[in-house]
VMD Tcl script that draws the C-alpha trace (Angstrom):
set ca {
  {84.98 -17.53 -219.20}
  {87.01 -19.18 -216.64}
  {89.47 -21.98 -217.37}
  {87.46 -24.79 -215.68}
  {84.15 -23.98 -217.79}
  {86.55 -24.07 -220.64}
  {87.79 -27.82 -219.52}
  {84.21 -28.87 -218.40}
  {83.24 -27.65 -221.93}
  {85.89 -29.74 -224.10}
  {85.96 -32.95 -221.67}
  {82.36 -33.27 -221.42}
  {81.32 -36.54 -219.67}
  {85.02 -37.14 -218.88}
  {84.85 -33.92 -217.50}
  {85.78 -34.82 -212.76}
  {86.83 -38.54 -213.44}
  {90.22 -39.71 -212.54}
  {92.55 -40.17 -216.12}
  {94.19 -43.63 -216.99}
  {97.92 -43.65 -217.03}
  {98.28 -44.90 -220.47}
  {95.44 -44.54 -222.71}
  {95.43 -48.17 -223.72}
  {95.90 -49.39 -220.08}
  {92.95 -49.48 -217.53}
  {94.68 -48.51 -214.74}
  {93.84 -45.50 -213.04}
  {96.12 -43.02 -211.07}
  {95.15 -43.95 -207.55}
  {95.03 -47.66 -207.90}
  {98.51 -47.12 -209.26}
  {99.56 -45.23 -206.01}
  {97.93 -48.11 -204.15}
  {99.77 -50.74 -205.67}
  {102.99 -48.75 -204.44}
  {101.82 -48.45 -201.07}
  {100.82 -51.88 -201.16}
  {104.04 -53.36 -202.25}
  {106.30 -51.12 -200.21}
  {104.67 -52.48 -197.25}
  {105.17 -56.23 -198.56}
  {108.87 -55.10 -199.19}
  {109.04 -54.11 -195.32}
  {107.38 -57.05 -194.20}
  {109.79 -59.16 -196.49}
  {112.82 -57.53 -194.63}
  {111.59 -57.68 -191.46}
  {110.84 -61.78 -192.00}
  {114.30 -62.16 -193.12}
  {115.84 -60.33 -189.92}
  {113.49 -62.34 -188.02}
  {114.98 -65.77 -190.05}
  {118.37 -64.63 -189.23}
  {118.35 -63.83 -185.78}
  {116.88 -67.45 -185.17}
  {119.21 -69.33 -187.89}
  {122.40 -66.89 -186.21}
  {121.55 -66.97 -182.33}
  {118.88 -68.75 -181.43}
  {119.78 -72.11 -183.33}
  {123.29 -72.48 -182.00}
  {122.41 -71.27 -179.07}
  {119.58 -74.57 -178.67}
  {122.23 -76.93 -180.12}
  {120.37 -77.47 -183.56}
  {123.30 -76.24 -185.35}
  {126.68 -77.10 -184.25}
  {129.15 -74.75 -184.90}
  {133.16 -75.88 -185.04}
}
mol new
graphics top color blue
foreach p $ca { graphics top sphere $p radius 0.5 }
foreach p [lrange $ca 0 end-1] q [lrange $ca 1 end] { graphics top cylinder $p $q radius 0.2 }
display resetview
């Protein structure tokens, strides 16, 4: 008998769906990866804002006279 007739065997129903990561936490593996993906993009789009913010606040603004600088 070959190993995944002996798994299909003992998981039964549960036997081709994707595990939890805890037990006691509904949360499957690939929403999990998602949620990484997710917020490493939000992290890049977070640093690239804040370039954005200082490249206006450090050149443009002085540069427009809204911020004098002594």
């Amino acid at each position: 008998m070959g190993d995944s007739k002996r798994r299909k065997e003992t998981l039964g129903d549960q036997y081709g769906q994707e595990a939890n990561i805890f037990p006691w936490l509904p949360i499957k593996k690939s929403q999990a990866q998602q949620f990484v993906e997710w917020s490493t993009r939000g992290a890049w789009i977070g640093i690239g804002a804040l370039v954005a913010y200082w490249v206006i606040v450090r050149f443009i603004g002085p540069g427009l006279g809204w911020w004098q600088v002594n």
